[in-house]
C-alpha positions in Angstrom: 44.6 -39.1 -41.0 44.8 -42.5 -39.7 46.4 -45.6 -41.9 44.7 -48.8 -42.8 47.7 -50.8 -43.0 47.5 -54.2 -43.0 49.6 -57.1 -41.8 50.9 -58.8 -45.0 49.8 -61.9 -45.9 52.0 -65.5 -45.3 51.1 -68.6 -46.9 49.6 -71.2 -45.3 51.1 -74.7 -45.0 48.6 -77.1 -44.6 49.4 -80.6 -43.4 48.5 -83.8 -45.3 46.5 -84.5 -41.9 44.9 -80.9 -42.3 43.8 -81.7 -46.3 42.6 -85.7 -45.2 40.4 -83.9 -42.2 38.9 -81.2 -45.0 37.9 -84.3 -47.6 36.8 -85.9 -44.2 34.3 -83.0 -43.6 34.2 -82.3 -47.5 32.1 -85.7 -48.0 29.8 -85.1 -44.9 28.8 -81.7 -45.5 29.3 -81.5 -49.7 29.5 -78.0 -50.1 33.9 -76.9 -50.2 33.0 -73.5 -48.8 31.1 -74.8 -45.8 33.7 -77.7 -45.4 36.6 -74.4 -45.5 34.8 -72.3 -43.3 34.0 -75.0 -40.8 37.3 -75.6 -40.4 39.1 -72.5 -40.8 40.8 -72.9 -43.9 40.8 -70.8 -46.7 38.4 -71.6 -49.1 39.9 -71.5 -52.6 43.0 -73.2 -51.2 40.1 -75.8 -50.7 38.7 -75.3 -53.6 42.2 -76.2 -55.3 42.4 -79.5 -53.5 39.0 -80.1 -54.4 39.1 -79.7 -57.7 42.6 -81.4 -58.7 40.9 -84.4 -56.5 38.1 -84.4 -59.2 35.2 -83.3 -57.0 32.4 -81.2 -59.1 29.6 -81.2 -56.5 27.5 -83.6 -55.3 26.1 -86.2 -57.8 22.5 -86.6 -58.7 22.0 -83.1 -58.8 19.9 -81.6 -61.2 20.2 -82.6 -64.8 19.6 -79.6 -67.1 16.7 -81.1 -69.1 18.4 -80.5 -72.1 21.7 -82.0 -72.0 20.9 -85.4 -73.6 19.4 -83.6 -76.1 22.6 -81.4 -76.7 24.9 -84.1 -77.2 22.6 -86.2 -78.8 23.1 -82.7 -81.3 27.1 -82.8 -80.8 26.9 -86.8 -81.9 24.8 -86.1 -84.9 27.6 -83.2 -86.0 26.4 -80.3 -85.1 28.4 -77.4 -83.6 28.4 -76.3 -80.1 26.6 -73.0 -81.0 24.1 -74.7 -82.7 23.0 -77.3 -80.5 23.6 -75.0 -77.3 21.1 -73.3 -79.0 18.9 -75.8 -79.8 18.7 -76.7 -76.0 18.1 -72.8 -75.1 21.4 -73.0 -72.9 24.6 -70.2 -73.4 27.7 -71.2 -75.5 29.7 -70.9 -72.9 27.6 -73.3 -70.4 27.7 -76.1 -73.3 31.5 -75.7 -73.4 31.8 -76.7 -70.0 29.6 -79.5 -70.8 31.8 -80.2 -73.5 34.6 -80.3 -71.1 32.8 -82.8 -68.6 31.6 -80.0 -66.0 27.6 -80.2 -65.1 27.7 -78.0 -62.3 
């Protein structure tokens, strides 16, 4: 019976060079995972950098058509239940609207 064994797994230090060539590529291709795999580096280590940098996806995406509506809702008092389902959208997607995520 033959063994799988693997080769454990080392961390990864990346340079400051290495993360400044990832936001390099990051900005022309705006997708993290394409940016990672591009350039051989792991992609939620990228995604990590990415995210603590503040980057949420491209902007000027699509809108959902009900958010203005939703906190328009919030404003007036309502609870994030009620307005999420006022705007046909899951509780759980108008808590990260809540907390400033639109992607």
């Amino acid at each position: 019976m033959s063994s799988l064994a693997e080769a454990p797994r080392t961390s990864r230090k990346y340079t400051q060079e290495q993360k400044d060539e990832f936001f390099s590529v990051l900005d022309r291709l705006g997708n993290v995972a394409r940016a990672a795999e591009s350039l051989g580096f792991n992609r939620y280590t990228c995604r990590k950098w990415a995210r603590r940098a503040g980057f949420r996806g491209r902007p000027g995406g699509p809108v959902h058509p009900g958010l203005g509506e939703y906190f328009r809702l919030r404003k007036a008092g309502s609870t994030r239940r009620e307005a999420a389902s006022a705007v046909g959208v899951n509780p759980r997607t108008a808590q990260d609207w809540d907390h400033g995520i639109r992607t």
